[in-house]
FILONU-131774 format. One record per atom (N, C-alpha, C): x, y, z; atom name; residue number from 1; residue in three letters. Coordinates in nm, 4 decimals. Example, Ala and Ser with C-alpha at 12.3 -4.5 7.8 and 13.67 -1.06 7.14 Angstrom:
<pts>
<pt x="1.3190" y="-0.5690" z="0.7800" atome="N" num="1" residu="Ala"/>
<pt x="1.2300" y="-0.4500" z="0.7800" atome="CA" num="1" residu="Ala"/>
<pt x="1.3200" y="-0.3300" z="0.7800" atome="C" num="1" residu="Ala"/>
<pt x="1.2850" y="-0.2250" z="0.7080" atome="N" num="2" residu="Ser"/>
<pt x="1.3670" y="-0.1060" z="0.7140" atome="CA" num="2" residu="Ser"/>
<pt x="1.2900" y="0.0030" z="0.7870" atome="C" num="2" residu="Ser"/>
</pts>
This chain:
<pts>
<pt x="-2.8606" y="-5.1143" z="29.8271" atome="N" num="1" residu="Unk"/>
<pt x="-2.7853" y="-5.1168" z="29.9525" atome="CA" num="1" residu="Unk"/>
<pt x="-2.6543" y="-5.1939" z="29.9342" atome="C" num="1" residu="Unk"/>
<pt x="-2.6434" y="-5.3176" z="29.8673" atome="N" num="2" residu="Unk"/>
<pt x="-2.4920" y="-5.3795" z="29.8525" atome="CA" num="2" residu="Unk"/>
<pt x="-2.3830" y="-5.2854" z="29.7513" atome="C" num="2" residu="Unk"/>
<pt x="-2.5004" y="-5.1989" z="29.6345" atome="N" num="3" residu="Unk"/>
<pt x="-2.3646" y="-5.1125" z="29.6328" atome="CA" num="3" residu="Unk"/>
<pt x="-2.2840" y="-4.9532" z="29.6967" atome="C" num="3" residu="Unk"/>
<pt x="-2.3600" y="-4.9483" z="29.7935" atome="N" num="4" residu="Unk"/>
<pt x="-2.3528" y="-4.8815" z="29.8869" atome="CA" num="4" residu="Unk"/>
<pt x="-2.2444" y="-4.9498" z="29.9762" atome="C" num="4" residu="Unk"/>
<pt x="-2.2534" y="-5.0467" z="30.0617" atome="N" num="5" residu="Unk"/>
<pt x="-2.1925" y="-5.0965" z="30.1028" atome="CA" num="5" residu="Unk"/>
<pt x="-2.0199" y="-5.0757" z="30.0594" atome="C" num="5" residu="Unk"/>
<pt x="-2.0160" y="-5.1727" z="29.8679" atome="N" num="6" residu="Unk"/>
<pt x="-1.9701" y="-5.1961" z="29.8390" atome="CA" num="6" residu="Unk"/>
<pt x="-1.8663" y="-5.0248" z="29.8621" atome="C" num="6" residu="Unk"/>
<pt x="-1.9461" y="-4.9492" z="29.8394" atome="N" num="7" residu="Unk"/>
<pt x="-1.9013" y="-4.8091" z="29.7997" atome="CA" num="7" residu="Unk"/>
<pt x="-1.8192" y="-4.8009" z="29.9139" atome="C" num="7" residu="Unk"/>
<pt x="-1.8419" y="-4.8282" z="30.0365" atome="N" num="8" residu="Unk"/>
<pt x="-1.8509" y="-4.7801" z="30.1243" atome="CA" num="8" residu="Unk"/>
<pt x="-1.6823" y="-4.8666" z="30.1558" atome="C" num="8" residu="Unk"/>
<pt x="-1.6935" y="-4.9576" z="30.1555" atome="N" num="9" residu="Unk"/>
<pt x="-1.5826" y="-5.0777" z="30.2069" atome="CA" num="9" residu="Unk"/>
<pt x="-1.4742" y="-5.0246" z="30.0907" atome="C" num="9" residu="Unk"/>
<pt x="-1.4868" y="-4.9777" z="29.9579" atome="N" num="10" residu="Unk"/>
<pt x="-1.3835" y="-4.9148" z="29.8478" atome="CA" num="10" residu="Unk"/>
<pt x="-1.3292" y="-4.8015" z="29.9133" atome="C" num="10" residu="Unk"/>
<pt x="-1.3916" y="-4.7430" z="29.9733" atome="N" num="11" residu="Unk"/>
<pt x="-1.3570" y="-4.5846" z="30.0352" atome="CA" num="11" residu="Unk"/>
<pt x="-1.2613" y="-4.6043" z="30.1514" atome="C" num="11" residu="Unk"/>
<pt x="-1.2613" y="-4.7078" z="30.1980" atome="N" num="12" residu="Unk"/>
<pt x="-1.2144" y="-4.7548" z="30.3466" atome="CA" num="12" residu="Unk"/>
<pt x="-1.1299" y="-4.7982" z="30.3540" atome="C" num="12" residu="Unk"/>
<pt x="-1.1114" y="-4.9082" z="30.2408" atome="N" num="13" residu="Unk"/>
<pt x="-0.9629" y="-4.9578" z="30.1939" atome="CA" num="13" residu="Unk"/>
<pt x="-0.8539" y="-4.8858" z="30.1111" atome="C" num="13" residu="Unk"/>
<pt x="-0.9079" y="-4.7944" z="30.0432" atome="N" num="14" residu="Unk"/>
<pt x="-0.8524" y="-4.6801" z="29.9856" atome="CA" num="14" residu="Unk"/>
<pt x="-0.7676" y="-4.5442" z="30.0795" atome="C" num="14" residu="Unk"/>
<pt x="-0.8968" y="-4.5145" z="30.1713" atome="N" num="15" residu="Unk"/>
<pt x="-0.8091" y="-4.4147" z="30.3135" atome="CA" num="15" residu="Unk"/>
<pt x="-0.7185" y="-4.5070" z="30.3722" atome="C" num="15" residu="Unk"/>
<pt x="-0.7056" y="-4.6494" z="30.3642" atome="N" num="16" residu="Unk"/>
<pt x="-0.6066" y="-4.7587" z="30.4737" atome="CA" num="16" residu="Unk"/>
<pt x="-0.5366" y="-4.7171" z="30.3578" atome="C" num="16" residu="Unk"/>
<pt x="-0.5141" y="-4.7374" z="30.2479" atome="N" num="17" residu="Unk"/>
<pt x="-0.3664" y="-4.7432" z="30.1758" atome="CA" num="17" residu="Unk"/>
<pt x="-0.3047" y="-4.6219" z="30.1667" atome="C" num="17" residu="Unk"/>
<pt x="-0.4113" y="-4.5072" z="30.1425" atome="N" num="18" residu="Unk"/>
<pt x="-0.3355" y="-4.3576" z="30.1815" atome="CA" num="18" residu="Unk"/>
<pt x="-0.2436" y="-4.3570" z="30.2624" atome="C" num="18" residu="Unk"/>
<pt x="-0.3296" y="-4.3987" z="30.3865" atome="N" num="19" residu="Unk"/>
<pt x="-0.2548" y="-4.3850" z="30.5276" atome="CA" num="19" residu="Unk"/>
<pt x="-0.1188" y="-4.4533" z="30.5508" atome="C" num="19" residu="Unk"/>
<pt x="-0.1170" y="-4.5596" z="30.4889" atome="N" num="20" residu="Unk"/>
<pt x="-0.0649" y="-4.6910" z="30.4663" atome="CA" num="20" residu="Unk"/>
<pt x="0.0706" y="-4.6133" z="30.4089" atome="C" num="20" residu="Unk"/>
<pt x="0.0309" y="-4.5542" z="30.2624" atome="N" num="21" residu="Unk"/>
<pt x="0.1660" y="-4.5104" z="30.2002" atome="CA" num="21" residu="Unk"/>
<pt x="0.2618" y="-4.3886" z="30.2544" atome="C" num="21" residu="Unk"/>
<pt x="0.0791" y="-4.2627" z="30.3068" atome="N" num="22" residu="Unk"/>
<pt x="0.2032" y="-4.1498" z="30.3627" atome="CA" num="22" residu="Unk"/>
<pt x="0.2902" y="-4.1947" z="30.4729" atome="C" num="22" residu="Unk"/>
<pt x="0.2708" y="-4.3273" z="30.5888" atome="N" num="23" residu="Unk"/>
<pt x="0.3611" y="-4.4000" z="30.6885" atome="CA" num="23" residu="Unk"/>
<pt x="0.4747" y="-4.4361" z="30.5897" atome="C" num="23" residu="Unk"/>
<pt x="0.4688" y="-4.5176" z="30.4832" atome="N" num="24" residu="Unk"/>
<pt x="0.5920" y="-4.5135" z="30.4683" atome="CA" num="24" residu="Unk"/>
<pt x="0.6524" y="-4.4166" z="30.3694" atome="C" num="24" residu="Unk"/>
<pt x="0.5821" y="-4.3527" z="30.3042" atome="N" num="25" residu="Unk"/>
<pt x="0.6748" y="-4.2288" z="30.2300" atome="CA" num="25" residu="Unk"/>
<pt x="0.7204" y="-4.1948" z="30.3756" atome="C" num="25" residu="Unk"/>
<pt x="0.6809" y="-4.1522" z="30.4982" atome="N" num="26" residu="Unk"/>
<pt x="0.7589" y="-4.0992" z="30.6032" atome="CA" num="26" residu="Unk"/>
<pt x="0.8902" y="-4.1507" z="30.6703" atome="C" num="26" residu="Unk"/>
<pt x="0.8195" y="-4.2720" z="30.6346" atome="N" num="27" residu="Unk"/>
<pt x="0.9636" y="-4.3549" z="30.7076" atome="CA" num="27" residu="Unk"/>
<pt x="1.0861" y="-4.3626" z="30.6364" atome="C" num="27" residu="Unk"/>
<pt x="1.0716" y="-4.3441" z="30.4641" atome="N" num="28" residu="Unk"/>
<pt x="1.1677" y="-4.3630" z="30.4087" atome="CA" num="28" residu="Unk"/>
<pt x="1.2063" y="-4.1925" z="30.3921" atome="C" num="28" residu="Unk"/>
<pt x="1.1492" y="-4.0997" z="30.4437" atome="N" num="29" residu="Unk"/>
<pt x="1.1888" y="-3.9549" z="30.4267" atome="CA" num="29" residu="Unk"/>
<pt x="1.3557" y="-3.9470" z="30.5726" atome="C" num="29" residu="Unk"/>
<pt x="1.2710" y="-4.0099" z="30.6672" atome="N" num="30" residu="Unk"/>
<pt x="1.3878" y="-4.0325" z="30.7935" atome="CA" num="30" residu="Unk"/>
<pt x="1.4372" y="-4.1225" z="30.7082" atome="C" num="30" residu="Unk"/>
<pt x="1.4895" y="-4.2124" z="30.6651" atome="N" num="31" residu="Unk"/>
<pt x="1.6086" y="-4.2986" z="30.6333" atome="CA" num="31" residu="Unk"/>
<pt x="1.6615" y="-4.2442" z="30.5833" atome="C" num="31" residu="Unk"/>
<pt x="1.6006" y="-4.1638" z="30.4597" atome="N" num="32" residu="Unk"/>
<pt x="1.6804" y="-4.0872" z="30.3632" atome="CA" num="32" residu="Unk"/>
<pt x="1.8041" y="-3.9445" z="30.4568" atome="C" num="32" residu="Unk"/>
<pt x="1.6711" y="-3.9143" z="30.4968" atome="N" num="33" residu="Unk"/>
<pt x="1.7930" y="-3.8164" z="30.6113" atome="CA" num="33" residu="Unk"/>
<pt x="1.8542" y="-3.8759" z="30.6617" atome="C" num="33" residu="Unk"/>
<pt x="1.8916" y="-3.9825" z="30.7847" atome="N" num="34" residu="Unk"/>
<pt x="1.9494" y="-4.0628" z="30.8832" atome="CA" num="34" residu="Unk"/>
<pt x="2.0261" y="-4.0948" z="30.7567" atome="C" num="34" residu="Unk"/>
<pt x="2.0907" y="-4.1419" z="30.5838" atome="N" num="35" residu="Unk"/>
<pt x="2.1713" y="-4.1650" z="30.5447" atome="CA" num="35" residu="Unk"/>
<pt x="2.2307" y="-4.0277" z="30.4874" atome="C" num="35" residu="Unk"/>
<pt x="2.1734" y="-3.9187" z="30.5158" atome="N" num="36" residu="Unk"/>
<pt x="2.2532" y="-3.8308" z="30.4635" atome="CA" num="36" residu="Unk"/>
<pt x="2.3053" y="-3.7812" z="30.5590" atome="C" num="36" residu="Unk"/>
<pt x="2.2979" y="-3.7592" z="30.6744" atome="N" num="37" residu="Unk"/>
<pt x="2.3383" y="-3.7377" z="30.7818" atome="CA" num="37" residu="Unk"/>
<pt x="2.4728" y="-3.8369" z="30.8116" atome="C" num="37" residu="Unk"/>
<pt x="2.4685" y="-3.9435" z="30.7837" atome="N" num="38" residu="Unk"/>
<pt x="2.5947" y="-4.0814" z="30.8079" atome="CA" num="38" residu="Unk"/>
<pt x="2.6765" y="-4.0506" z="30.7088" atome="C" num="38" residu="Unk"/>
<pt x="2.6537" y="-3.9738" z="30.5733" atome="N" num="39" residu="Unk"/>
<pt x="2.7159" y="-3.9160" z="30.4670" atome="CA" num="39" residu="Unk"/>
<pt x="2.7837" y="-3.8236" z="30.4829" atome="C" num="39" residu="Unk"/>
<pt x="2.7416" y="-3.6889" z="30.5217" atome="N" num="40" residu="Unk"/>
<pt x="2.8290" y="-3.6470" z="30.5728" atome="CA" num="40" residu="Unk"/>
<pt x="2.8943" y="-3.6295" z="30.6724" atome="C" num="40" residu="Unk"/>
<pt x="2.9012" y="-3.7103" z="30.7960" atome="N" num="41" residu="Unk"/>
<pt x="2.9609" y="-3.7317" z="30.8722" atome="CA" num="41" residu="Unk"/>
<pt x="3.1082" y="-3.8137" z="30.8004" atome="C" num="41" residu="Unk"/>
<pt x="3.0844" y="-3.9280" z="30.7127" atome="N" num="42" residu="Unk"/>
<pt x="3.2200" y="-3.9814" z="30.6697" atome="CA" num="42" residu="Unk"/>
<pt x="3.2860" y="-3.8798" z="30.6078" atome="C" num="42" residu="Unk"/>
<pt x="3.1974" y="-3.7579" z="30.5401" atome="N" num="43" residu="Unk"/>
<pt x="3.2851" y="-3.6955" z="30.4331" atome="CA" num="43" residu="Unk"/>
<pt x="3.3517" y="-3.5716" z="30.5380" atome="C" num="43" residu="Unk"/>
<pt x="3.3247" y="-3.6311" z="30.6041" atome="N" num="44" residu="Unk"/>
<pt x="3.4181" y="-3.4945" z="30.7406" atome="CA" num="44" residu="Unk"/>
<pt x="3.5125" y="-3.5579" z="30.7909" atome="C" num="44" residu="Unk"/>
<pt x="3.4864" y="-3.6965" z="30.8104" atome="N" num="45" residu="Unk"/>
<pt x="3.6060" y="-3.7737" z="30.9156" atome="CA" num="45" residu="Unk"/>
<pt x="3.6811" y="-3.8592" z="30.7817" atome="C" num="45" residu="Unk"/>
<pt x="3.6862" y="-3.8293" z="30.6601" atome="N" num="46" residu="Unk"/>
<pt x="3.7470" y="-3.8677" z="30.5591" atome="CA" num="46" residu="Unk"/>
<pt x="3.8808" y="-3.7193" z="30.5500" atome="C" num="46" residu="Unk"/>
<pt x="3.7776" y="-3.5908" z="30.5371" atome="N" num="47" residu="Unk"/>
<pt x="3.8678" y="-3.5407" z="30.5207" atome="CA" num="47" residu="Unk"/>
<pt x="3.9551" y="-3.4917" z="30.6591" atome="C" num="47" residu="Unk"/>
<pt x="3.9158" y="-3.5031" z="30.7425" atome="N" num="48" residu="Unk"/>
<pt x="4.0165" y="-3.4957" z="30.8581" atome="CA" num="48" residu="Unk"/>
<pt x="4.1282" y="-3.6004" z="30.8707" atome="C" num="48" residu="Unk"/>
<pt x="4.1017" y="-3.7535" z="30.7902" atome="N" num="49" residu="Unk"/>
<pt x="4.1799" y="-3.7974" z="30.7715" atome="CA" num="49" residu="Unk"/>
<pt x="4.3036" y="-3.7820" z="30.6756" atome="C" num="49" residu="Unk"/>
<pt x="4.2548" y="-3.6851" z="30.5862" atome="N" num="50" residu="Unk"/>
<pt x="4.3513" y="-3.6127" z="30.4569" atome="CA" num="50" residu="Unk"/>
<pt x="4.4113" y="-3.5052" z="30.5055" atome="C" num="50" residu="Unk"/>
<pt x="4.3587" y="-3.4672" z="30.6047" atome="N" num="51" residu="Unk"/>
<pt x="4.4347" y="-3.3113" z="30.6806" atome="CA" num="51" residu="Unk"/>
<pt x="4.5216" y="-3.4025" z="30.7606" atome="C" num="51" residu="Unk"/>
<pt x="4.4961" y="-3.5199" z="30.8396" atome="N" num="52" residu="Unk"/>
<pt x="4.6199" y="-3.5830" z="30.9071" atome="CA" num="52" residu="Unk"/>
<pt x="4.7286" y="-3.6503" z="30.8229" atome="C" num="52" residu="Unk"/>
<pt x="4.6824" y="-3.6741" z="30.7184" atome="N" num="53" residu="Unk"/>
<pt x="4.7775" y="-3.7446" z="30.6565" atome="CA" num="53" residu="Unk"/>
<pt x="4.8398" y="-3.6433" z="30.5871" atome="C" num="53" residu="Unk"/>
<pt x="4.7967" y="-3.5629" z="30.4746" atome="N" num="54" residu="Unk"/>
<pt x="4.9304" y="-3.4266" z="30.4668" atome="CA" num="54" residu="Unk"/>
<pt x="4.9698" y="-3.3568" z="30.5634" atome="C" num="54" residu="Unk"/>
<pt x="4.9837" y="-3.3524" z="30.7220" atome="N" num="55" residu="Unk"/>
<pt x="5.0521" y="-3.2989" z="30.8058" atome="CA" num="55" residu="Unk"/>
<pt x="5.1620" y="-3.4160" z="30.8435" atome="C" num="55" residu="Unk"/>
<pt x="5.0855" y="-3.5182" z="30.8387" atome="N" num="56" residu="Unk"/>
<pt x="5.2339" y="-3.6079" z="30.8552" atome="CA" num="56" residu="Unk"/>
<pt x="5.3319" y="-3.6161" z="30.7675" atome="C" num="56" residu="Unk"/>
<pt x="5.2733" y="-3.6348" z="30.6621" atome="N" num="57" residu="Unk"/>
<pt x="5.3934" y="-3.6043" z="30.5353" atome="CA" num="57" residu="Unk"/>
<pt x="5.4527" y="-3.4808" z="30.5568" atome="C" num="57" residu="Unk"/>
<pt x="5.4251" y="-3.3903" z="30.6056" atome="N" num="58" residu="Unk"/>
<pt x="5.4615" y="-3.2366" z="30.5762" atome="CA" num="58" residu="Unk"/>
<pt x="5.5911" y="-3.2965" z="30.7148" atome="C" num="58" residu="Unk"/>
<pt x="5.5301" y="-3.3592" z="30.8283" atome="N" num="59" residu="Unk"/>
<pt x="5.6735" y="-3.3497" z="30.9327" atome="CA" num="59" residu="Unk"/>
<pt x="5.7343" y="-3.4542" z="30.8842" atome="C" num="59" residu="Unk"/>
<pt x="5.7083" y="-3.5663" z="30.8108" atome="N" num="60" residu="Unk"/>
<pt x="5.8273" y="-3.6717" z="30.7758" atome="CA" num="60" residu="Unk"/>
<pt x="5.9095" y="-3.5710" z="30.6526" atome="C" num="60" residu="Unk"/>
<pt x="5.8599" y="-3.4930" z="30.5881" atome="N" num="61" residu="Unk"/>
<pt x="5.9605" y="-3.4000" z="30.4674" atome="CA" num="61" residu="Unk"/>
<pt x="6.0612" y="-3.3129" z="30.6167" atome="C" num="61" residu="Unk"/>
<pt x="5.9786" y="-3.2333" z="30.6550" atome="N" num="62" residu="Unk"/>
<pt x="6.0397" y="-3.1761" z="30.7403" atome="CA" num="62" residu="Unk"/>
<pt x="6.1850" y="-3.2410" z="30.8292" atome="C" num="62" residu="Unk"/>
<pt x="6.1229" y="-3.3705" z="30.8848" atome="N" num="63" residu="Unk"/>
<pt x="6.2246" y="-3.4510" z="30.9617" atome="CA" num="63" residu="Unk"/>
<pt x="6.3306" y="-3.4815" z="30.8470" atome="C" num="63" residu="Unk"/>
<pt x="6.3146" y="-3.5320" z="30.7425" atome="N" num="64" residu="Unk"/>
<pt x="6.4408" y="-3.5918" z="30.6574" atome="CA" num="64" residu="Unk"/>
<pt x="6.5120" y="-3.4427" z="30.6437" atome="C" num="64" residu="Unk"/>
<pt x="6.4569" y="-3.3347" z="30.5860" atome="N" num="65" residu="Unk"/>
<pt x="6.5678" y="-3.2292" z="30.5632" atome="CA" num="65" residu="Unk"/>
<pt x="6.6348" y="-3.1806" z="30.6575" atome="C" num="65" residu="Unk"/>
<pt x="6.5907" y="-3.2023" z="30.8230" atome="N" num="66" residu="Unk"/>
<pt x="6.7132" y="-3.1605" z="30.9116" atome="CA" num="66" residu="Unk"/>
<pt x="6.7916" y="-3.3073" z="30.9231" atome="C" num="66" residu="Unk"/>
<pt x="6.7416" y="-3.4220" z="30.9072" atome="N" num="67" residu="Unk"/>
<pt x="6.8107" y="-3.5132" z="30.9149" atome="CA" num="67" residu="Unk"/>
<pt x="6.9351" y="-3.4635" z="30.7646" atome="C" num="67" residu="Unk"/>
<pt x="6.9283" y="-3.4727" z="30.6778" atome="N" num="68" residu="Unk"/>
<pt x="6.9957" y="-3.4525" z="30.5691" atome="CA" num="68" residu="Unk"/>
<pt x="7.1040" y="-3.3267" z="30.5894" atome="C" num="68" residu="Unk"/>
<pt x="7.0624" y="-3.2179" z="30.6543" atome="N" num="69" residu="Unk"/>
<pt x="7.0940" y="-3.1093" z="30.6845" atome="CA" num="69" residu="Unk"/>
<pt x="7.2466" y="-3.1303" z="30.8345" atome="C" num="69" residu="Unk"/>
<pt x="7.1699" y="-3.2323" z="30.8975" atome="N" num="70" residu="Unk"/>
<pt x="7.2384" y="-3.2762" z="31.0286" atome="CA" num="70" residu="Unk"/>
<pt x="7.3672" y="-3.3726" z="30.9372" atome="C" num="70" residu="Unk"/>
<pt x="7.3720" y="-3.4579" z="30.8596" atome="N" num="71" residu="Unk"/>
<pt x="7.4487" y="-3.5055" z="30.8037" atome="CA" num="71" residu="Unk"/>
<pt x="7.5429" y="-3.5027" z="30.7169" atome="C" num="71" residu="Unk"/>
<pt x="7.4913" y="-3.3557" z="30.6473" atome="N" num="72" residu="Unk"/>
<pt x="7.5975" y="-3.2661" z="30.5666" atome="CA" num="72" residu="Unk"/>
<pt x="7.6813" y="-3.1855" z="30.6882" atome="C" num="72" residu="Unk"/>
<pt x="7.6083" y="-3.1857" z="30.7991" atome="N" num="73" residu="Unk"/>
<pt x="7.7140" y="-3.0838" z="30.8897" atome="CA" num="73" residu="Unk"/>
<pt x="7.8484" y="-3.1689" z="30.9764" atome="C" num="73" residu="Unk"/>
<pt x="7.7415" y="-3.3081" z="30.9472" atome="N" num="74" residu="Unk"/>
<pt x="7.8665" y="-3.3995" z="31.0547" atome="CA" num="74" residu="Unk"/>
<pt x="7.9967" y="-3.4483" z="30.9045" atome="C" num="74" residu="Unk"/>
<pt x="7.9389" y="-3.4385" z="30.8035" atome="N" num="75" residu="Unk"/>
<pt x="8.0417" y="-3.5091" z="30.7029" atome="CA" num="75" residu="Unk"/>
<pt x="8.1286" y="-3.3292" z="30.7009" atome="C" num="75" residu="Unk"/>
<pt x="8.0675" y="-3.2860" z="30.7196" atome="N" num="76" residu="Unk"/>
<pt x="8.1760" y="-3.0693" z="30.6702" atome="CA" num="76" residu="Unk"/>
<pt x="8.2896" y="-3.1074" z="30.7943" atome="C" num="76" residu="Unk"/>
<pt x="8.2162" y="-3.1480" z="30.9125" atome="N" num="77" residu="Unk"/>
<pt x="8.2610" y="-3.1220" z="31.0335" atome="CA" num="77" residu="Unk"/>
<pt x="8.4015" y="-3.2766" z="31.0261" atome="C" num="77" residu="Unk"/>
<pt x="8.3595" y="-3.3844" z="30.9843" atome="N" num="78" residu="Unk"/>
<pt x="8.4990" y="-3.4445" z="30.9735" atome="CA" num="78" residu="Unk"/>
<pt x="8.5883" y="-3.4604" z="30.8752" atome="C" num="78" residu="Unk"/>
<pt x="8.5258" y="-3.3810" z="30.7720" atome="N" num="79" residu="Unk"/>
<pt x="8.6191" y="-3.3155" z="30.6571" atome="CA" num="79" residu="Unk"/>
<pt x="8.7511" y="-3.2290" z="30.7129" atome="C" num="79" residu="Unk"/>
<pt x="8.6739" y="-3.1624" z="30.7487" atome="N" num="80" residu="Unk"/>
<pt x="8.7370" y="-3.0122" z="30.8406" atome="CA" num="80" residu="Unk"/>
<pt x="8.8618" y="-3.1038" z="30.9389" atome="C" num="80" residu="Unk"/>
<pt x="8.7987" y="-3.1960" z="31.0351" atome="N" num="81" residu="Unk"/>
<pt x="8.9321" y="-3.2521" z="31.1201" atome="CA" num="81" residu="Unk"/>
<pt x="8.9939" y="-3.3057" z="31.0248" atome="C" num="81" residu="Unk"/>
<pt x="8.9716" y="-3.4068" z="30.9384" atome="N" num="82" residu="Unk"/>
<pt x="9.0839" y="-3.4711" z="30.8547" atome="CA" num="82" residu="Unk"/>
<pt x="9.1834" y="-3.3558" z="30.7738" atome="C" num="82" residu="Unk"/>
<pt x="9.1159" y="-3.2721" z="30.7377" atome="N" num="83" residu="Unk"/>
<pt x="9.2461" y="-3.1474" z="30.6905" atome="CA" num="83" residu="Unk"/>
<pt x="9.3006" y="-3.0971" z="30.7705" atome="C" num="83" residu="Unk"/>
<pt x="9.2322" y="-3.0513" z="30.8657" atome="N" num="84" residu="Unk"/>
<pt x="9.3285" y="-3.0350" z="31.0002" atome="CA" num="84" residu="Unk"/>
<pt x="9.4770" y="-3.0984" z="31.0453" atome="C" num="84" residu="Unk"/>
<pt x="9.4205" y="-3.2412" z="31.0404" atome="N" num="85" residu="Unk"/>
<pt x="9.5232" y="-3.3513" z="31.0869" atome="CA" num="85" residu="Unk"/>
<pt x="9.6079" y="-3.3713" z="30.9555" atome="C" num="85" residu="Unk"/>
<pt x="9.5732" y="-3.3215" z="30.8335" atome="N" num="86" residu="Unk"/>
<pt x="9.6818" y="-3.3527" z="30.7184" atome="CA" num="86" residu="Unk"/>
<pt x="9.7966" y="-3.2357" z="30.7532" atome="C" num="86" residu="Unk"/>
<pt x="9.7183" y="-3.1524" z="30.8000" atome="N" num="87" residu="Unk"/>
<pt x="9.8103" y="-2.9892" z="30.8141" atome="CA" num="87" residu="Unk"/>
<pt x="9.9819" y="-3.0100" z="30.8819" atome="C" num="87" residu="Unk"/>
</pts>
């Protein structure tokens, strides 16, 4: 009868650690998701930050060449009066 018992109390503590481990293999199955999920969420709002940042560059290029463009027309444009006024 005590190794019966004994049998018995091995079997019992054995189903507790089963139980024991598939709880946390589970819990670490959700973490694992809940960090892949936070993963790609940065790798979306990373690259939306790379789509904002080459559109800004794209209008600061943009802005300097009419700026540049605006400044070749004002230097043509008082070229033009000063020959005028040499005339």
């Amino acid at each position: 009868q005590g190794l019966a018992a004994e049998l018995r109390s091995l079997r019992a503590r054995a189903e507790e650690a089963a139980l024991s481990h598939e709880r946390e293999a589970r819990t670490l199955r959700d973490q694992a998701a809940a960090a892949a999920k936070q993963r790609d969420s940065a790798l979306r709002e990373a690259e939306e930050a790379r789509a904002q940042l080459r559109a800004g560059a794209e209008a600061r290029a943009a802005a300097r060449r009419e700026l540049l463009e605006a400044q070749r027309e004002a230097r043509d444009s008082r070229e033009g009066r000063d020959t005028e006024r040499r005339r």
